[in-house]
DRENMARDO-352378 format. One line per field, with one value per residue: residue number from 1; residue in one letter; x, z, y of N, C-alpha, C in turn. Coordinates in pm, whole numbers, m for minus. Example, Ala and Ser with C-alpha at 12.3 -4.5 7.8 and 13.67 -1.06 7.14 Angstrom:
<atoms>
nr <- [1,2]
rest <- [A,S]
nx <- [1319,1285]
nz <- [780,708]
ny <- [m569,m225]
cax <- [1230,1367]
caz <- [780,714]
cay <- [m450,m106]
cx <- [1320,1290]
cz <- [780,787]
cy <- [m330,3]
</atoms>
This chain:
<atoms>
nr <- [1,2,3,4,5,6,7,8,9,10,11,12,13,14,15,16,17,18,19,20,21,22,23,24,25,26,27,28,29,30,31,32,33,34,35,36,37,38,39,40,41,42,43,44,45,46,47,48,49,50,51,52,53,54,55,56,57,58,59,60,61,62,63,64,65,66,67,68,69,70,71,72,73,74,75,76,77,78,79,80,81,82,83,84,85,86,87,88,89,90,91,92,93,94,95,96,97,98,99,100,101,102,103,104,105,106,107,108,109,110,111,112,113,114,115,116,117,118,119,120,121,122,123,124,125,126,127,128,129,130,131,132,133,134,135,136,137,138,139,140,141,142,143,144,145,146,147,148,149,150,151,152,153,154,155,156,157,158,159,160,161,162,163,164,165,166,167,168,169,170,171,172,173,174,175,176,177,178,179,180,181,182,183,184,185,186,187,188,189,190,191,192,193,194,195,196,197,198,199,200,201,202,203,204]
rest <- [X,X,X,X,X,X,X,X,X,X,X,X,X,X,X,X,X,X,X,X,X,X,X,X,X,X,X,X,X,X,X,X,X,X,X,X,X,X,X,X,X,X,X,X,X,X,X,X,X,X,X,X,X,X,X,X,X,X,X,X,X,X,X,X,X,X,X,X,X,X,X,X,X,X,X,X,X,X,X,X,X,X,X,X,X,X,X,X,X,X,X,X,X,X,X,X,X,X,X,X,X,X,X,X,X,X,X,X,X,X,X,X,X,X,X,X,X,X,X,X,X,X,X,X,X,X,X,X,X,X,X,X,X,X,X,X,X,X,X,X,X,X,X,X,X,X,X,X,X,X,X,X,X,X,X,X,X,X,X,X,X,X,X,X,X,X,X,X,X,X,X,X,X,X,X,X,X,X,X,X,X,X,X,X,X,X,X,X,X,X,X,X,X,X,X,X,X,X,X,X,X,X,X,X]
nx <- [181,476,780,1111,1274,1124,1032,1209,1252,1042,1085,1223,1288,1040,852,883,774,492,461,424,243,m1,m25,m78,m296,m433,m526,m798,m920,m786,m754,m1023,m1051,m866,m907,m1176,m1078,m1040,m800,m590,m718,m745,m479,m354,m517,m373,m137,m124,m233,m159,m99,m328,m504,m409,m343,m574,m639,m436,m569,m776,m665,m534,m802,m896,m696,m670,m904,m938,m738,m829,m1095,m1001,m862,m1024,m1204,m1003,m922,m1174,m1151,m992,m974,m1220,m1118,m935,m825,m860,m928,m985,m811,m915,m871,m687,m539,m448,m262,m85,73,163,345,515,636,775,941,1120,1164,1016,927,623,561,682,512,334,339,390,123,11,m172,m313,m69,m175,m441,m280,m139,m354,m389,m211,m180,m430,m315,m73,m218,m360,m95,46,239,504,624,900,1133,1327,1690,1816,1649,1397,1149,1058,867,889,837,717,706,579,657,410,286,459,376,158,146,302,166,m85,48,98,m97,m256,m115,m99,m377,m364,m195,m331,m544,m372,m271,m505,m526,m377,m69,22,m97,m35,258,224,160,371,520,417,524,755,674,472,595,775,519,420,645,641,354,436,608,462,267,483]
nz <- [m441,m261,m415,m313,m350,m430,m171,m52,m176,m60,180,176,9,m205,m190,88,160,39,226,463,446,406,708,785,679,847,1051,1160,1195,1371,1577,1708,1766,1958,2160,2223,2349,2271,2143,2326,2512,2395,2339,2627,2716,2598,2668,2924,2924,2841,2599,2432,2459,2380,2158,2021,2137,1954,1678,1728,1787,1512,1374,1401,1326,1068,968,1081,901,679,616,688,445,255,302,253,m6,m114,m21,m107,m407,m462,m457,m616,m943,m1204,m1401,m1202,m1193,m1209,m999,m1037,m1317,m1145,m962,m1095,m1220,m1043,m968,m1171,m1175,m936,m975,m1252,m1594,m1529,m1591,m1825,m1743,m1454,m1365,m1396,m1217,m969,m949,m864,m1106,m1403,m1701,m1963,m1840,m1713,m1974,m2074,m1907,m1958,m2215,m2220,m2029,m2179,m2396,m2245,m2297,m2039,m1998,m2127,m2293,m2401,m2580,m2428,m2477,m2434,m2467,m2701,m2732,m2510,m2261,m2154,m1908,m1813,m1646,m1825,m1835,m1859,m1649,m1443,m1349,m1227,m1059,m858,m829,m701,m483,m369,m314,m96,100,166,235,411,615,719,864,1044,1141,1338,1567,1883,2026,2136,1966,1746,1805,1875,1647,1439,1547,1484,1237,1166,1294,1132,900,974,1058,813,652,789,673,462,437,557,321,146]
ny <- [m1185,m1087,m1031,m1101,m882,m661,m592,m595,m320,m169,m114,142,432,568,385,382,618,579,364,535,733,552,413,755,777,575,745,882,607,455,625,635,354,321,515,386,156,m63,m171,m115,m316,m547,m610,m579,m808,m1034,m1017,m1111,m1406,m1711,m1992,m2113,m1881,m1661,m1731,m1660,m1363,m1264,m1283,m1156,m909,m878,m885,m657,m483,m502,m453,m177,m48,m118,12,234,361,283,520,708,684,750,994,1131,1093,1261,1475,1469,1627,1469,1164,897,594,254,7,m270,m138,57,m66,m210,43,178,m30,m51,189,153,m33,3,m131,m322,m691,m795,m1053,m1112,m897,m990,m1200,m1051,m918,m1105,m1213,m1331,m1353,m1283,m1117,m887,m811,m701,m488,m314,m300,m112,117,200,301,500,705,628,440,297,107,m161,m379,m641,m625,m885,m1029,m1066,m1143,m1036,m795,m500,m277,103,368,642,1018,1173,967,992,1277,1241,1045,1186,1384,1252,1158,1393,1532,1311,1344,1616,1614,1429,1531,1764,1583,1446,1734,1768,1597,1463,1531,1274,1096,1159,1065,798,661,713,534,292,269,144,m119,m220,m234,m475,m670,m659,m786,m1021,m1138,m1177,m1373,m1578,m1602,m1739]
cax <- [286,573,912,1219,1346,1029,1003,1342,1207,914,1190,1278,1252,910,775,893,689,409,368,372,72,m88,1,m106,m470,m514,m581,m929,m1014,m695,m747,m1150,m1045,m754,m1017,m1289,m1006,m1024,m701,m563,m767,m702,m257,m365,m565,m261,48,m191,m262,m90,m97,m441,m588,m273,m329,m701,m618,m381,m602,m861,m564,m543,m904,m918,m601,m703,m1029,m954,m628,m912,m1188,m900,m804,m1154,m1240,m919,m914,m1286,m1193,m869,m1053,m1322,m1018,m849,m862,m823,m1029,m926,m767,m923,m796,m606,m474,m368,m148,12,129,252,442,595,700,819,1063,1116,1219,994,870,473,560,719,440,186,345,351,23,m108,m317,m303,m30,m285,m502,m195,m118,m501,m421,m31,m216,m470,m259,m16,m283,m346,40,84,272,564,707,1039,1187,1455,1785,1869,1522,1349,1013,1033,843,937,736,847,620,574,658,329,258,529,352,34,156,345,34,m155,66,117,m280,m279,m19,m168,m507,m334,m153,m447,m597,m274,m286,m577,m480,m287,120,47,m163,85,335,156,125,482,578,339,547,888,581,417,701,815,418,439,731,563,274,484,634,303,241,590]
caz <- [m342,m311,m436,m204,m435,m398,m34,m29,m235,24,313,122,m124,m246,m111,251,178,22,358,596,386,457,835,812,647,999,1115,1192,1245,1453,1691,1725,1828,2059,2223,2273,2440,2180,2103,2438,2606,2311,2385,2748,2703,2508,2760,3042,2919,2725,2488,2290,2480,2334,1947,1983,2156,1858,1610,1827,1743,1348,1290,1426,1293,939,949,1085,788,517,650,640,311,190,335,231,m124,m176,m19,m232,m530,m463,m446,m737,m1048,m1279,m1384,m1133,m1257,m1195,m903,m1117,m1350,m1034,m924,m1200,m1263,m886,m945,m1313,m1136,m814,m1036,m1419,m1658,m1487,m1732,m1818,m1663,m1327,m1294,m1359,m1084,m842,m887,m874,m1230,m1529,m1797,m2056,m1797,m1722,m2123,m2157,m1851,m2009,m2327,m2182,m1946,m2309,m2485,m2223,m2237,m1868,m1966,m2156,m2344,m2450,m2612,m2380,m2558,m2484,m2492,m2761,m2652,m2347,m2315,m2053,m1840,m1744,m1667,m1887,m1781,m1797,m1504,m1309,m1246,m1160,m953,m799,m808,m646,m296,m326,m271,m34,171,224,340,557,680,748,972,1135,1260,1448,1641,1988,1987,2161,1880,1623,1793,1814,1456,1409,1635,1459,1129,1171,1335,1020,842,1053,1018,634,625,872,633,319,490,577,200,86]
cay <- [m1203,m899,m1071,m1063,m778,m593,m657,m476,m183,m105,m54,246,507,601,274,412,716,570,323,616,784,436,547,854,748,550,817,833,453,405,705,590,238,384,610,267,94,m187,m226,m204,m462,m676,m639,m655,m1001,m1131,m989,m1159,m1530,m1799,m2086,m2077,m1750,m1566,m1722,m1607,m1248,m1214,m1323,m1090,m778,m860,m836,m492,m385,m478,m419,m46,m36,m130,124,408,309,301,657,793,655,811,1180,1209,1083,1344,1637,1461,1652,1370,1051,793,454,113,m66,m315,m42,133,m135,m197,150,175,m154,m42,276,127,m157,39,m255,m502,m799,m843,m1172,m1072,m810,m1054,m1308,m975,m906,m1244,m1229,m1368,m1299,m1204,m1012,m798,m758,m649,m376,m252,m161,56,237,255,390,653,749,635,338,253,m84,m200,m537,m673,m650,m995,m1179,m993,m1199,m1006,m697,m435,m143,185,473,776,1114,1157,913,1061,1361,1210,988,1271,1514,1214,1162,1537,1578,1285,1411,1710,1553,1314,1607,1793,1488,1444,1803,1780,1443,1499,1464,1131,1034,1142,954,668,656,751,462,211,267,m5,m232,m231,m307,m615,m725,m710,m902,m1157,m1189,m1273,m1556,m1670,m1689,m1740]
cx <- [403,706,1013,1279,1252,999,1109,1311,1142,990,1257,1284,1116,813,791,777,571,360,332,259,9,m80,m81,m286,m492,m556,m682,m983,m938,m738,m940,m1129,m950,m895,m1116,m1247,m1011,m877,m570,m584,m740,m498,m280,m360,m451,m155,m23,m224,m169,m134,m239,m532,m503,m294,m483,m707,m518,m450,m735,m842,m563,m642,m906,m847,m668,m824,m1025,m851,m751,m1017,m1132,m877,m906,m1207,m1105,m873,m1022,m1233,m1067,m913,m1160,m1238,m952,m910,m916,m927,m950,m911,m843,m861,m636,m504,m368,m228,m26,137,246,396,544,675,827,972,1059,1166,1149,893,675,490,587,629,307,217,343,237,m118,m235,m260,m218,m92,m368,m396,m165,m213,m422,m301,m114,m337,m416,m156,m62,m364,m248,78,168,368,593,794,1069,1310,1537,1813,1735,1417,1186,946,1008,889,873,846,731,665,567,522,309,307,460,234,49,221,242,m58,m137,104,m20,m296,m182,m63,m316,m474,m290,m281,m504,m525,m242,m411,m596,m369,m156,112,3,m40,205,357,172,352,575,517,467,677,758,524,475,783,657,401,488,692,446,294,550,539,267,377,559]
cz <- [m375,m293,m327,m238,m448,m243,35,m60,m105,179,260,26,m118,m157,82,240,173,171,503,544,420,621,910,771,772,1065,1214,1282,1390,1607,1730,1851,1943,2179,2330,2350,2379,2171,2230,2498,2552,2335,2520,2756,2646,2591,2932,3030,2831,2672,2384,2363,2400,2179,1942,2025,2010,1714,1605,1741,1604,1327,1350,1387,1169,907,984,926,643,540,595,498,186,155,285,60,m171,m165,m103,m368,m568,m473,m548,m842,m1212,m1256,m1312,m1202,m1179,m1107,m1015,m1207,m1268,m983,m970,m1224,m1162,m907,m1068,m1234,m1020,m861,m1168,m1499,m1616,m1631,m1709,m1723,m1518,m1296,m1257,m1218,m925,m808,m857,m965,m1400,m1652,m1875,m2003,m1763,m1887,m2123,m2073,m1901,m2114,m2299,m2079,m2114,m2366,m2408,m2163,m2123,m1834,m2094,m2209,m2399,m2497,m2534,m2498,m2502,m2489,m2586,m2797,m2575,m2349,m2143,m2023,m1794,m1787,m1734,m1820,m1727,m1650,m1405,m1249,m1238,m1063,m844,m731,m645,m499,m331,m200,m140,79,248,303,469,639,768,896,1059,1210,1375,1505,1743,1940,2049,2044,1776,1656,1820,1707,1401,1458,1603,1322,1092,1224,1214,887,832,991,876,622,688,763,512,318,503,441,102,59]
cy <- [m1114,m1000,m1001,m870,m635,m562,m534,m297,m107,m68,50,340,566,491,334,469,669,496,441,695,682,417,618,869,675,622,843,708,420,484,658,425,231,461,503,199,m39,m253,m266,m284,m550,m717,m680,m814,m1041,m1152,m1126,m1315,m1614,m1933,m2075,m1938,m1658,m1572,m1663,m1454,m1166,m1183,m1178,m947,m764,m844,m725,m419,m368,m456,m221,m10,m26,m28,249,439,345,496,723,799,739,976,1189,1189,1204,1450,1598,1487,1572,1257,957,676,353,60,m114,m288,27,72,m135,m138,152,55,m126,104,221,9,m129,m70,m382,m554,m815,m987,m1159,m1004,m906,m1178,m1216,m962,m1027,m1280,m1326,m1294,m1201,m1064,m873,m743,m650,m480,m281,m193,m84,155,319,353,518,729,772,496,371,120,m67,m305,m501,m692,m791,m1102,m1077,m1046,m1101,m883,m665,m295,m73,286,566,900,1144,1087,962,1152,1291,1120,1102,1348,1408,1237,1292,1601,1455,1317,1512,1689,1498,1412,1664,1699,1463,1588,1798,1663,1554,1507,1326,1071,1033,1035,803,599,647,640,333,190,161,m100,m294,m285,m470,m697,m755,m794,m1062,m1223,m1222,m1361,m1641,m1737,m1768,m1930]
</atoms>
């Protein structure tokens, strides 16, 4: 679950960027299901009926959104992996890193309540990113218990290198899409935002 304070982060900064690469990987699935007329008939059916046709037309709209969002994701994770020079990280690893970058100073404990795992299982994943100098630790000066993340130069550029290389792919796919398509996409990106926030109330 993404803390208020985190929540905040992802409306800005790096987190902006990184969600419009997540965006810009719809690419594909989005403009496919745009094309089939899926997604309009599904807003249609919704603007057109009410009380339980409306929660099932909606319901109708989220499995196609996220089901195209996780497809893109899938396919866009494999072809940048396949152009990335580098051994790819571990899901779990991956997170992590993203999340120690995205909040420097955060606590093994706070990371492990972001990413919804187990203290320990977070410890296990801090010392192998450590031990392949892509991670950082610190003792808090006033809780000297309390250990503290903060990516290594290292990481910087690889995380850098990474959305450098996906950037350029996404780019790539985003030129050959219409200008309606692009601004489609471009016009999806505050929606997406609002919807996030909708679905961490849900679990809040």
């Amino acid at each position: 679950m993404l803390t208020t304070e985190f929540r905040q982060h992802m409306l800005t900064g790096s987190s902006r960027s990184g969600l419009r690469w997540l965006v810009c990987d719809i690419v594909s699935s989005v403009k496919d299901i745009i094309e089939s007329g899926e997604l309009t008939g599904s807003s249609q059916t919704g603007s057109s009926q009410t009380g339980s046709s409306q929660t099932g037309s909606s319901q109708t709209l989220a499995a196609e959104l996220l089901g195209a969002i996780s497809a893109v994701r899938r396919v866009a994770r494999r072809t940048v992996r396949s152009a990335w020079h580098e051994e790819p990280l571990p899901p779990a690893q991956s997170e992590l890193l993203r999340l120690a970058a995205a909040r420097p100073g955060i606590s093994v404990a706070d990371a492990a309540r972001e990413l919804r795992l187990a203290p320990n299982t977070v410890s296990t994943l801090v010392g192998r990113l450590t031990a392949a100098g892509l991670l950082g630790r610190t003792r808090s000066a006033s809780d000297g218990r309390s250990v503290r993340l903060a990516v290594t130069g290292k990481a910087r550029r690889r995380i850098a290198g990474f959305r450098d290389l996906r950037a350029e792919l996404a780019g790539r796919a985003l030129d050959r899409l219409t200008d309606a398509d692009r601004q489609a996409l471009a016009a999806a990106v505050p929606v997406m935002h609002r919807l996030a926030v909708q679905l961490e109330e849900e679990s809040a």
